[in-house]
Structure formats: structure tokens, C-alpha cells
Residue, then its C-alpha position, 0 to 999 in steps of 0.5 A: x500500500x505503500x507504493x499505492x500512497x506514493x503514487x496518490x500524490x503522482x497522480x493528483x499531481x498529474x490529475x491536477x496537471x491535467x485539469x491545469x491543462x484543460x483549463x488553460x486550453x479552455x482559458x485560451x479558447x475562452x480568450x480567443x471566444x472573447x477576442x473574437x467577439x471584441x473584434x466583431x464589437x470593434x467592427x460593429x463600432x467602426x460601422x456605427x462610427x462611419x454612419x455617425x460621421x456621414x450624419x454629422x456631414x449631412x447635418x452640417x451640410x443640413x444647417x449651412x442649407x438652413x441658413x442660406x435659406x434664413x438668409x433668403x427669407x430675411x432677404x425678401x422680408x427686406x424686399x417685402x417691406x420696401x415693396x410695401x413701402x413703396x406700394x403705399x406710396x403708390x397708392x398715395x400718388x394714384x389717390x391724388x392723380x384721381x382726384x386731380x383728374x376729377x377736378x380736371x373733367x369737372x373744370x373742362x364741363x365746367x368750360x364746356x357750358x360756359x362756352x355752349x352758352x354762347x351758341x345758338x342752334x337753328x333748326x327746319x332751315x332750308x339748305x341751299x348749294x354754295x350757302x354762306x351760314x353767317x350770311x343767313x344767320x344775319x338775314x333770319x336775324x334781320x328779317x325774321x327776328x326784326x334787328x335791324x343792321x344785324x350785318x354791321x351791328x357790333x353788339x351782334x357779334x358771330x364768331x362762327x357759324x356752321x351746319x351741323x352734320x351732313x347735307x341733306x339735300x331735299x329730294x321731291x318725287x312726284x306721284x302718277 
């Protein structure tokens, strides 16, 4: 039994250098388990940090079109507020060309009635060929409306005197 207690201790030692063995060979495919799920990690995070570099990319290219576009709108409020302006100074400007052009039409009627006050219209005289207007005007006044000299008068001013509208020359048919 002696050599049986010698060898116990041979053998717990081989036991033991065994289980040494298998537990670094597990250790060691352990570390490699590890080593290969931290290089997939490390992968997964190079991904994610290449995404994250084109988000912040397309985010500053993102804000730069942002304020452009600010600056766009800040420039046609500008430009909005000067068309305002000067739409309300137009509007001023056509207000007093509408009353001018108002008071304009209202002196022309005005002058167009006082000079027809000083016209007389004639109807049912007879036409002739080669007629003088102002010759029978003088003669109707003389005959007709019992002045006297209506020709050399001074009181008995014409300026003018015309046919209105077309002649119209009286046509006599006979009946059979």
C-alpha cells in the first residue's frame, strides 16, 4: 500500500496537471471566444462610427442649407417691406392723380357750358348749294327776328357759324 500512497500524490499531481491543462486550453479558447467577439464589437463600432460621421456631414451640410435659406427669407422680408413701402406710396400718388383728374373733367364741363352758352342752334332751315351760314344767320336775324343792321351791328357779334352734320339735300318725287 505503500507504493499505492506514493503514487496518490503522482497522480493528483498529474490529475491536477491535467485539469491545469484543460483549463488553460479552455482559458485560451475562452480568450480567443472573447477576442473574437471584441473584434466583431470593434467592427460593429467602426460601422456605427462611419454612419455617425456621414450624419454629422449631412447635418452640417443640413444647417449651412438652413441658413442660406434664413438668409433668403430675411432677404425678401427686406424686399417685402420696401415693396410695401413703396406700394403705399403708390397708392398715395394714384389717390391724388384721381382726384386731380376729377377736378380736371369737372373744370373742362365746367368750360364746356360756359362756352355752349354762347351758341345758338337753328333748326327746319332750308339748305341751299354754295350757302354762306353767317350770311343767313344775319338775314333770319334781320328779317325774321326784326334787328335791324344785324350785318354791321357790333353788339351782334358771330364768331362762327356752321351746319351741323351732313347735307341733306331735299329730294321731291312726284306721284302718277
Amino acid at each position: 500500500m505503500e507504493i499505492f500512497h506514493q503514487l496518490k500524490p503522482v497522480q493528483s499531481k498529474i490529475l491536477n496537471l491535467k485539469d491545469t491543462m484543460e483549463s488553460e486550453d479552455e482559458k485560451e479558447s475562452g480568450v480567443k471566444d472573447m477576442f473574437e467577439i471584441i473584434m466583431r464589437k470593434l467592427s460593429k463600432l467602426d460601422d456605427i462610427d462611419s454612419r455617425v460621421q456621414s450624419m454629422e456631414n449631412d447635418l452640417k451640410d443640413m444647417m449651412s442649407s438652413l441658413e442660406f435659406v434664413h438668409a433668403e427669407v430675411k432677404d425678401l422680408k427686406e424686399e417685402n417691406e420696401k415693396r410695401k413701402a413703396k406700394g403705399h406710396k403708390t397708392d398715395e400718388r394714384l389717390e391724388k392723380l384721381e382726384d386731380l383728374n376729377t377736378a380736371l373733367k369737372n373744370r373742362v364741363i365746367d368750360l364746356q357750358t360756359r362756352s355752349m352758352r354762347d351758341h345758338l342752334i337753328f333748326y327746319n332751315i332750308n339748305e341751299m348749294k354754295n350757302e354762306n351760314p353767317t350770311d343767313m344767320v344775319h338775314g333770319i336775324l334781320e328779317n325774321q327776328l326784326g334787328f335791324e343792321n344785324a350785318k354791321d351791328t357790333v353788339k351782334i357779334y358771330i364768331d362762327r357759324a356752321h351746319r351741323l352734320g351732313r347735307p341733306n339735300p331735299t329730294l321731291f318725287t312726284t306721284r302718277s
